[in-house]
N, CA, C and O atoms as a GROMACS GRO file, in nm:
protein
  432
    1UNK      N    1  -3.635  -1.504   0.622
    1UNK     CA    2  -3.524  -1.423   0.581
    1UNK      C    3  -3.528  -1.288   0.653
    1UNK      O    4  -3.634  -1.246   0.699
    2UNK      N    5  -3.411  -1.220   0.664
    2UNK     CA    6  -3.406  -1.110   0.716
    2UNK      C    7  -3.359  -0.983   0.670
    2UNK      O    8  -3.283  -0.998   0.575
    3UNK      N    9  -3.371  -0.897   0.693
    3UNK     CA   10  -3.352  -0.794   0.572
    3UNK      C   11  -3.210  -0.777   0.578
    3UNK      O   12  -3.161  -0.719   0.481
    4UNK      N   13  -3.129  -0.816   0.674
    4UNK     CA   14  -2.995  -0.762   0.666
    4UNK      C   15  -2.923  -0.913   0.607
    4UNK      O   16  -2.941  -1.027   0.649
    5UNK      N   17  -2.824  -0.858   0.480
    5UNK     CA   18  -2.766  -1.009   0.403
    5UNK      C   19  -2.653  -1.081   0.519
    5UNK      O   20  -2.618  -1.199   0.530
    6UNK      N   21  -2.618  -0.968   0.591
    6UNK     CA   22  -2.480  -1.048   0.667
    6UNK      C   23  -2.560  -1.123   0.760
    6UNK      O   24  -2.506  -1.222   0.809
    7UNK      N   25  -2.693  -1.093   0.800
    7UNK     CA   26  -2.771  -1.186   0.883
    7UNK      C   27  -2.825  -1.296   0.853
    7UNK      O   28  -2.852  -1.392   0.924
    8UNK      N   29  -2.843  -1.275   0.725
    8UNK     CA   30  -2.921  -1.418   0.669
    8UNK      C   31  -2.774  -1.555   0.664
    8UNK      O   32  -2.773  -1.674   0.695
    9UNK      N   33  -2.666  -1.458   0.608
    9UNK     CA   34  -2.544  -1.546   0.637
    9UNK      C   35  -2.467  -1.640   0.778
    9UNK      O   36  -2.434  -1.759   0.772
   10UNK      N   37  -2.455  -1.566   0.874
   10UNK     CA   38  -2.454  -1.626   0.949
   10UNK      C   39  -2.539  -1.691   1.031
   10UNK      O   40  -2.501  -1.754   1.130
   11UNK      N   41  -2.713  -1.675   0.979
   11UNK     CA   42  -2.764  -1.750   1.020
   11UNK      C   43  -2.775  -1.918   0.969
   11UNK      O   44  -2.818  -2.017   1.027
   12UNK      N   45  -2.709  -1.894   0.821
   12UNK     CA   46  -2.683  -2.015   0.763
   12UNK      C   47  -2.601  -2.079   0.798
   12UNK      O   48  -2.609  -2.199   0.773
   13UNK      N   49  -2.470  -2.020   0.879
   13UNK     CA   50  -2.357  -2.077   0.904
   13UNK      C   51  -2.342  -2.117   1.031
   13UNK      O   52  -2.245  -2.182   1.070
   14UNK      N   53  -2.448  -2.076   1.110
   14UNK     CA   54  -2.462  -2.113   1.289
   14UNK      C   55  -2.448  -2.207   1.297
   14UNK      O   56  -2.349  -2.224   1.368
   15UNK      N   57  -2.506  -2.334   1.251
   15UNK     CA   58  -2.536  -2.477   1.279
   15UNK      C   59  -2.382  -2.527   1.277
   15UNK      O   60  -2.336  -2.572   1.382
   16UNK      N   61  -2.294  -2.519   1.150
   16UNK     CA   62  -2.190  -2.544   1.135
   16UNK      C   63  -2.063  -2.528   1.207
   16UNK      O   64  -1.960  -2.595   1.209
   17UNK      N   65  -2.109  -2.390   1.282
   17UNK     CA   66  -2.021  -2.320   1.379
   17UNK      C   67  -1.998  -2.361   1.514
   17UNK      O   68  -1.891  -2.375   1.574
   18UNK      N   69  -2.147  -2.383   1.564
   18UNK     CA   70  -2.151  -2.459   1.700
   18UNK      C   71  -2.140  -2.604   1.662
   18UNK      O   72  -2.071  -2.659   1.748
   19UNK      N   73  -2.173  -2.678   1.585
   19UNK     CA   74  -2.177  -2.836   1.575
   19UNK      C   75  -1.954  -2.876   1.613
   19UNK      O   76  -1.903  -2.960   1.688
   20UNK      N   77  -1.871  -2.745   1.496
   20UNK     CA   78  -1.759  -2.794   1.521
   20UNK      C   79  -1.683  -2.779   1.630
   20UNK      O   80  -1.573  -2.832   1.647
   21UNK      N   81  -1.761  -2.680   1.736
   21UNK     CA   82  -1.690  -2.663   1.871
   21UNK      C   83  -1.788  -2.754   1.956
   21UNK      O   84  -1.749  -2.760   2.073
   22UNK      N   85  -1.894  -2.822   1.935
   22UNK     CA   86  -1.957  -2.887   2.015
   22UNK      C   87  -1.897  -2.998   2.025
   22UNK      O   88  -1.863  -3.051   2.131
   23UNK      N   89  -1.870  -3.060   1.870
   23UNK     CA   90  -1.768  -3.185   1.873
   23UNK      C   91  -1.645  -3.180   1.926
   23UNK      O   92  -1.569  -3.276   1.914
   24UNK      N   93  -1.606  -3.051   2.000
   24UNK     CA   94  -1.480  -3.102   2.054
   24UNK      C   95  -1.484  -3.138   2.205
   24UNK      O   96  -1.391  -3.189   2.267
   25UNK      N   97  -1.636  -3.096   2.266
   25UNK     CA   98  -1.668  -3.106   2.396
   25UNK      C   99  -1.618  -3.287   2.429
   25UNK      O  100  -1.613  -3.369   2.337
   26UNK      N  101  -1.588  -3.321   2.568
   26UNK     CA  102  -1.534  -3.447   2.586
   26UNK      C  103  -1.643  -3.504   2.688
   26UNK      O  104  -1.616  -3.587   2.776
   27UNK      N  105  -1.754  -3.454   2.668
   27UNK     CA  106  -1.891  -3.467   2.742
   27UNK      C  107  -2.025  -3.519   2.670
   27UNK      O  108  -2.060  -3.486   2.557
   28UNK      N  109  -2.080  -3.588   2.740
   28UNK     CA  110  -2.222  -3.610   2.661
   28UNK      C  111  -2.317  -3.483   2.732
   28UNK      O  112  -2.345  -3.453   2.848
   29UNK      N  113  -2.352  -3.424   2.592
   29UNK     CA  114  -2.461  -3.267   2.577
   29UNK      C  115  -2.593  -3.315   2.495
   29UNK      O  116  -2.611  -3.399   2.407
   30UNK      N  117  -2.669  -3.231   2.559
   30UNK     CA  118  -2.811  -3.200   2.491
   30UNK      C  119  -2.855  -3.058   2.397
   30UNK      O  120  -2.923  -2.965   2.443
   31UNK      N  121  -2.808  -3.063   2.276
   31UNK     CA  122  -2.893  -2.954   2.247
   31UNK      C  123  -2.989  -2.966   2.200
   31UNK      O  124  -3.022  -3.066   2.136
   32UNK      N  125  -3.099  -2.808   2.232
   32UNK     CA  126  -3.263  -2.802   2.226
   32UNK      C  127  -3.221  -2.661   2.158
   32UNK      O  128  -3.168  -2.558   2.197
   33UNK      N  129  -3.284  -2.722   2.011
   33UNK     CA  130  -3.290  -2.606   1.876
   33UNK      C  131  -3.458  -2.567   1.881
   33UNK      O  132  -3.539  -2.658   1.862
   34UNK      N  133  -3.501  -2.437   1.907
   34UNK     CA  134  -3.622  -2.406   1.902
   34UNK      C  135  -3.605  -2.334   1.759
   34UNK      O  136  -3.559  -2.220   1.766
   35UNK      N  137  -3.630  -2.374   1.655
   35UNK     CA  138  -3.639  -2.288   1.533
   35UNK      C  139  -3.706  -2.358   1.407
   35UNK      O  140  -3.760  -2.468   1.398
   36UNK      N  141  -3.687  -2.260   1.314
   36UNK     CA  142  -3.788  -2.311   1.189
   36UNK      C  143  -3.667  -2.432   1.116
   36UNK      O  144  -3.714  -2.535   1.068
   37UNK      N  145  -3.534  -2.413   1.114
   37UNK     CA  146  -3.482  -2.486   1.038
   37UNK      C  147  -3.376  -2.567   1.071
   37UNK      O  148  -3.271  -2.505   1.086
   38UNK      N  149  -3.366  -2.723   1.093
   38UNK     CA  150  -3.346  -2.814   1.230
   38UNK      C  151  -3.169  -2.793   1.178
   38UNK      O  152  -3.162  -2.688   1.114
   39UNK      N  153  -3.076  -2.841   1.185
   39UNK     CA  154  -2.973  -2.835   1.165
   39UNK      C  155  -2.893  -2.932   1.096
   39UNK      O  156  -2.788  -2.898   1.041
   40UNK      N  157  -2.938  -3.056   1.094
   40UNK     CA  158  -2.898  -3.170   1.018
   40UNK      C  159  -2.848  -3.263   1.102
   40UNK      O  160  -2.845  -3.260   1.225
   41UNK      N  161  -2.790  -3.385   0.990
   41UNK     CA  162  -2.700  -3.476   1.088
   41UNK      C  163  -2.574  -3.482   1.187
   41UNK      O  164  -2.467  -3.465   1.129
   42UNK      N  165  -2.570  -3.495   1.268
   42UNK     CA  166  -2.500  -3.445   1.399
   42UNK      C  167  -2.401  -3.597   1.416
   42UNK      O  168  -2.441  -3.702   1.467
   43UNK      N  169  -2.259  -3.570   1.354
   43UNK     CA  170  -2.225  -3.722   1.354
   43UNK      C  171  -2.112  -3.687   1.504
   43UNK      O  172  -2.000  -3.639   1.499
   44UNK      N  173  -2.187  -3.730   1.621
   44UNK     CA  174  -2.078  -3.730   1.738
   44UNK      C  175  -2.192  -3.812   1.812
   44UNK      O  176  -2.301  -3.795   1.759
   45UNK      N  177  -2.192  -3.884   1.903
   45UNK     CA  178  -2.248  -4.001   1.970
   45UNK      C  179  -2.224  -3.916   2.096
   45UNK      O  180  -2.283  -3.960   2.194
   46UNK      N  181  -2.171  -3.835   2.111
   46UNK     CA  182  -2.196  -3.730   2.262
   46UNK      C  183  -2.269  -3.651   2.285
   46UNK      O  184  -2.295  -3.600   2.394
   47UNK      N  185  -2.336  -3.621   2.123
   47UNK     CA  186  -2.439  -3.504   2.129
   47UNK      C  187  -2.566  -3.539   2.080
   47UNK      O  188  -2.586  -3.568   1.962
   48UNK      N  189  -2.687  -3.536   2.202
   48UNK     CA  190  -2.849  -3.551   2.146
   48UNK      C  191  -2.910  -3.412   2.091
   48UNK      O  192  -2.928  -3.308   2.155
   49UNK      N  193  -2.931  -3.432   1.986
   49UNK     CA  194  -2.994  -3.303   1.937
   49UNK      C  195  -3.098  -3.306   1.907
   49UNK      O  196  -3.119  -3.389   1.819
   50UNK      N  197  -3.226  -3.224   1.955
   50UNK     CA  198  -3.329  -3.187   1.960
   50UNK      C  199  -3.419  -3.089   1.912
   50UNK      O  200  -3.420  -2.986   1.981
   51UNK      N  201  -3.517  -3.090   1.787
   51UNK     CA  202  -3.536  -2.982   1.713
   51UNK      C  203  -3.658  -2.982   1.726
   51UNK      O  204  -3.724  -3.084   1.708
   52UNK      N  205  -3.730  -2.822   1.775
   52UNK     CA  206  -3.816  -2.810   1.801
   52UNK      C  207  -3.886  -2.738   1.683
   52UNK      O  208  -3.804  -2.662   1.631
   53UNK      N  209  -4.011  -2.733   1.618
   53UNK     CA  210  -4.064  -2.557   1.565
   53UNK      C  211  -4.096  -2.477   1.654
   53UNK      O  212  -4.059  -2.361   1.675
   54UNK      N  213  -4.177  -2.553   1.713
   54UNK     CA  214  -4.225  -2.452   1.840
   54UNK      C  215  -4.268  -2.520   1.991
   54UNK      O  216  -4.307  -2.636   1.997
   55UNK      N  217  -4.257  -2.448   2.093
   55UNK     CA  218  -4.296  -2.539   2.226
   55UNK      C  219  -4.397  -2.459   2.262
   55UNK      O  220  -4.424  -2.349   2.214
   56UNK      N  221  -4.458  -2.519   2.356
   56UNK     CA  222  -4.591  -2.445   2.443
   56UNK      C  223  -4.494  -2.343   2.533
   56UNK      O  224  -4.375  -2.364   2.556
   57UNK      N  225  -4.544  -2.270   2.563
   57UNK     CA  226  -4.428  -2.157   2.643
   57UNK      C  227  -4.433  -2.169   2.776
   57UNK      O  228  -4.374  -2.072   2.823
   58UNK      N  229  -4.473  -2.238   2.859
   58UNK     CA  230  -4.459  -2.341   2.983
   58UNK      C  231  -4.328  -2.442   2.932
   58UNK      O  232  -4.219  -2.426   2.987
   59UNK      N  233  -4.340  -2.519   2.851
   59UNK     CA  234  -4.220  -2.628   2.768
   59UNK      C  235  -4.056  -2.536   2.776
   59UNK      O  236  -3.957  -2.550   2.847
   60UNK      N  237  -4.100  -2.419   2.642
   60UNK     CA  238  -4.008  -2.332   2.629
   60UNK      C  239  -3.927  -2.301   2.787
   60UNK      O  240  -3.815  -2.334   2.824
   61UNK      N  241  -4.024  -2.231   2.850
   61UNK     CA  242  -3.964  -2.161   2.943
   61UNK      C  243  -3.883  -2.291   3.073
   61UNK      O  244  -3.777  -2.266   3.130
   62UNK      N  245  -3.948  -2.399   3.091
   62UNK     CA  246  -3.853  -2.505   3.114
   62UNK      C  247  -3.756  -2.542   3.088
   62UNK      O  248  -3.667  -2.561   3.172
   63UNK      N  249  -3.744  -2.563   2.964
   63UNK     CA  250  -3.610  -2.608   2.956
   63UNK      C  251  -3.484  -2.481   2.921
   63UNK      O  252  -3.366  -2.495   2.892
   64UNK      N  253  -3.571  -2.353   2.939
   64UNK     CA  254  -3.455  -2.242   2.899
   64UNK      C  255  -3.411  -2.258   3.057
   64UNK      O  256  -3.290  -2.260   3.077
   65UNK      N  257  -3.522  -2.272   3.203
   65UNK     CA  258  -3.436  -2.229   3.311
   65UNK      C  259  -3.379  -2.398   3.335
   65UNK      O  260  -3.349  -2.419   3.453
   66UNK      N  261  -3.358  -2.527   3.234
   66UNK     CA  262  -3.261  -2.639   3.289
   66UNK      C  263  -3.112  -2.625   3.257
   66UNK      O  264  -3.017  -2.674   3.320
   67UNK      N  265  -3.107  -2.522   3.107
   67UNK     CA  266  -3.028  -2.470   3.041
   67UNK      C  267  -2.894  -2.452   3.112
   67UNK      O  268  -2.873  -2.413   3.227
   68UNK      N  269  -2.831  -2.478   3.044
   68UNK     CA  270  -2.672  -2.406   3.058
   68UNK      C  271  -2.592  -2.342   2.997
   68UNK      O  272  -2.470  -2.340   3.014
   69UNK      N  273  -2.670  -2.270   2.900
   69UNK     CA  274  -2.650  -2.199   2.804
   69UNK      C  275  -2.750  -2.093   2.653
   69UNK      O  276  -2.783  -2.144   2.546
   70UNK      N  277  -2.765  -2.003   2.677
   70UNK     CA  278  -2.888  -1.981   2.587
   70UNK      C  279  -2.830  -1.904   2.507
   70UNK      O  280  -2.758  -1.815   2.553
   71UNK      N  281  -2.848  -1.921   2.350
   71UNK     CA  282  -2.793  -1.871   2.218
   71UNK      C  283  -2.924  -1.773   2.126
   71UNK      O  284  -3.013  -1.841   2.076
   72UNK      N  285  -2.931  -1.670   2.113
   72UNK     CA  286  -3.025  -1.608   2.058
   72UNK      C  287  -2.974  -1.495   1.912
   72UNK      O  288  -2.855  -1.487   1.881
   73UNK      N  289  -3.041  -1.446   1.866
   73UNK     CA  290  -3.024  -1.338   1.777
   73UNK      C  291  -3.075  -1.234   1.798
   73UNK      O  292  -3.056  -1.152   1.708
   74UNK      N  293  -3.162  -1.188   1.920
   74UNK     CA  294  -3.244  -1.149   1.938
   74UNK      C  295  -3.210  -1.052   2.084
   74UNK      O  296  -3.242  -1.095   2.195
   75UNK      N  297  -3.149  -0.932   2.070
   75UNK     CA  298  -3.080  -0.839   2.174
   75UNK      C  299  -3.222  -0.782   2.285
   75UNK      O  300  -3.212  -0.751   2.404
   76UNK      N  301  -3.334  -0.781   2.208
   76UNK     CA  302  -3.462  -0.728   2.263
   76UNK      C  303  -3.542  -0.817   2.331
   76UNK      O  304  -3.612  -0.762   2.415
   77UNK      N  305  -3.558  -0.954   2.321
   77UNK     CA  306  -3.618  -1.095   2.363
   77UNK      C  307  -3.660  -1.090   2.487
   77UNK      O  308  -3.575  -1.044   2.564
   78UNK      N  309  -3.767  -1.123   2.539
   78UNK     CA  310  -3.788  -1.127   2.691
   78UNK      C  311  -3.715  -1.254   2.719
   78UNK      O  312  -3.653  -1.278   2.822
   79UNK      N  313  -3.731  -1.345   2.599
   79UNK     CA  314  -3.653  -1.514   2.665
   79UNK      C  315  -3.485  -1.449   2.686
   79UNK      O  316  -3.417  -1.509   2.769
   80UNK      N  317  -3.434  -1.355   2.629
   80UNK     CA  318  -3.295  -1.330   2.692
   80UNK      C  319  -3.315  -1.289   2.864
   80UNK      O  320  -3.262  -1.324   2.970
   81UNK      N  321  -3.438  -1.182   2.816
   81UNK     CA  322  -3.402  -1.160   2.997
   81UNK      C  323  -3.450  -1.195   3.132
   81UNK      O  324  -3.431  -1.138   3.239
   82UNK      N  325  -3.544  -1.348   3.089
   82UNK     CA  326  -3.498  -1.399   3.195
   82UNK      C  327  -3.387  -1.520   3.177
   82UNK      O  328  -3.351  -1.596   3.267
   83UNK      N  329  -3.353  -1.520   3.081
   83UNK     CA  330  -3.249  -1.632   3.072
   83UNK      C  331  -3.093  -1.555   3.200
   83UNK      O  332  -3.037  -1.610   3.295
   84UNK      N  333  -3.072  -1.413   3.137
   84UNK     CA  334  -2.991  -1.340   3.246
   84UNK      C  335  -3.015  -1.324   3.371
   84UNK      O  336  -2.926  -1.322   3.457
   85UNK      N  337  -3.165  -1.307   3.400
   85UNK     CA  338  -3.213  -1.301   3.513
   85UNK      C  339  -3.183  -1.415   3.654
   85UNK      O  340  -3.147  -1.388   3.769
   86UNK      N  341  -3.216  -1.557   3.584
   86UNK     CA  342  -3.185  -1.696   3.624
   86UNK      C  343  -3.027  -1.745   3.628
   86UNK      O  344  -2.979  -1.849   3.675
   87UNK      N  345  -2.960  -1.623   3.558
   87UNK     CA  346  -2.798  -1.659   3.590
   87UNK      C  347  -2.757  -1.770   3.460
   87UNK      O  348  -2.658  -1.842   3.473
   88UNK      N  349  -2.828  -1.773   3.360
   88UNK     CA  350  -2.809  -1.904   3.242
   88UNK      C  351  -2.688  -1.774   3.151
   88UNK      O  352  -2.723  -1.660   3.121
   89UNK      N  353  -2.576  -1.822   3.130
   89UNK     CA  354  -2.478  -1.798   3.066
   89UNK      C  355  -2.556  -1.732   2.891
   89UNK      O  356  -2.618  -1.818   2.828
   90UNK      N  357  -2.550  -1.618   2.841
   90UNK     CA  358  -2.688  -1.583   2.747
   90UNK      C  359  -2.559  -1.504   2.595
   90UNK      O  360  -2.461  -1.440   2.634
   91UNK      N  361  -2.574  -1.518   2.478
   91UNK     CA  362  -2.490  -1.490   2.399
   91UNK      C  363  -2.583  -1.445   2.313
   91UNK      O  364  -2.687  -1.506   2.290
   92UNK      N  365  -2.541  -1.291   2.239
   92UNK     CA  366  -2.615  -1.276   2.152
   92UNK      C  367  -2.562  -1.291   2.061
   92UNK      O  368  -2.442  -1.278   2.085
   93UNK      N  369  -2.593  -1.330   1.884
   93UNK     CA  370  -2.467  -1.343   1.765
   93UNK      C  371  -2.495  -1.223   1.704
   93UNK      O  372  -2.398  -1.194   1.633
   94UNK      N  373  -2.594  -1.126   1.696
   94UNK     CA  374  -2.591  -1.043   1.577
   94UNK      C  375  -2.763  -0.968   1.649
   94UNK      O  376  -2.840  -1.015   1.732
   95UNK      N  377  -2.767  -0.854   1.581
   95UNK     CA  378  -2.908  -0.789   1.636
   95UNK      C  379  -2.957  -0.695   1.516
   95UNK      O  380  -2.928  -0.585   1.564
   96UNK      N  381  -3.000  -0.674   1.418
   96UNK     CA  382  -3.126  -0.634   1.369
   96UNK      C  383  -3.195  -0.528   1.369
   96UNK      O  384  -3.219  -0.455   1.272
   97UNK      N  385  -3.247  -0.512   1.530
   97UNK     CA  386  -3.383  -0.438   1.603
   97UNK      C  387  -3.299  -0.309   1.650
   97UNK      O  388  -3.208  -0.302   1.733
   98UNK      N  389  -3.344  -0.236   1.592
   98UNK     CA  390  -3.356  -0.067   1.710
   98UNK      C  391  -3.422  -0.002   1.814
   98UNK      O  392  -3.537   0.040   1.809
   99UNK      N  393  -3.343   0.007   1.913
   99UNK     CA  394  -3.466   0.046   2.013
   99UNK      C  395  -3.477   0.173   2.040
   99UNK      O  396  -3.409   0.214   2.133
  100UNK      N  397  -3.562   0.265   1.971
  100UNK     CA  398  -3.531   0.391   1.985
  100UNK      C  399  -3.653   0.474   2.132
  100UNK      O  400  -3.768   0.518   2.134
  101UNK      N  401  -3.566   0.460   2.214
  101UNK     CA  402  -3.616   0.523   2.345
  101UNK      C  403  -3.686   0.611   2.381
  101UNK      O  404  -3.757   0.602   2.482
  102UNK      N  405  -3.679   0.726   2.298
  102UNK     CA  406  -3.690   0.795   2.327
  102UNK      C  407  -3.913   0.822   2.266
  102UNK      O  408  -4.001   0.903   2.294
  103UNK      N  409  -3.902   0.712   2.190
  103UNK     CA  410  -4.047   0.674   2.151
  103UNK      C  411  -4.103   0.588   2.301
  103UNK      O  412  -4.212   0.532   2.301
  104UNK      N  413  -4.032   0.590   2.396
  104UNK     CA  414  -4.079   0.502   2.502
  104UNK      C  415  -4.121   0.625   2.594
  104UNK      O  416  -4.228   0.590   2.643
  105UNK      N  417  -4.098   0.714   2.627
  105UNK     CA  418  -4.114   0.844   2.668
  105UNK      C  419  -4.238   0.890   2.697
  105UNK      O  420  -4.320   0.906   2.607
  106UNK      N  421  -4.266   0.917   2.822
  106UNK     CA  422  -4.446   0.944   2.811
  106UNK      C  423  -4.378   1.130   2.780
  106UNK      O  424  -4.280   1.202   2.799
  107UNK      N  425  -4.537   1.127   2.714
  107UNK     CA  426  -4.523   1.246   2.665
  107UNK      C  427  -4.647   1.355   2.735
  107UNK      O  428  -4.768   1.336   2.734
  108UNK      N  429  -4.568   1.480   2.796
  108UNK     CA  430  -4.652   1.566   2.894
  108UNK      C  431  -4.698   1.622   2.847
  108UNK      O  432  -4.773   1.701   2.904
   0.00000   0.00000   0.00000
């Protein structure tokens, strides 16, 4: 859970959100869910869905650069930046984290 309620919400509602625009794709897709909580039954015969908890980060980082798309919550993530880095199309839904800079600052 996360401390912010509108976050915990649409994290409940993600699965639902992408599953009904995925089903309209006229393509056979792969999605690769790296998370704690898998998404359910996926009734479209175009879409393999794949639920991970966790990958070895050699695994991870494979299939983020086969990717054609990377979905995160996470505005601070190193997996966002090389996902941008590699040119993979990168969406954030919502962010959390503060980055206050000025704590990054060497101090003279």
């Amino acid at each position: 859970m996360h401390k912010l309620t509108s976050l915990n919400a649409l994290i409940r509602h993600i699965p639902n959100m992408l599953k009904h625009y995925l089903y309209q794709l006229d393509q056979k897709i792969t999605v690769i869910h790296v998370g704690h909580n898998p998404w359910g039954k996926i009734e479209n015969p175009n879409i393999k869905y794949l639920h991970f908890e966790t990958l070895l980060p050699s695994d991870f980082e494979n299939y983020l650069l086969l990717s054609d798309m990377f979905i995160t919550f996470n505005i601070v993530s190193v997996t966002l930046t090389k996902a941008i880095y590699a040119g993979i199309p990168s969406v954030v839904l919502q962010n959390y984290k503060i980055i206050d800079f000025s704590h990054l600052e060497k101090k003279t």
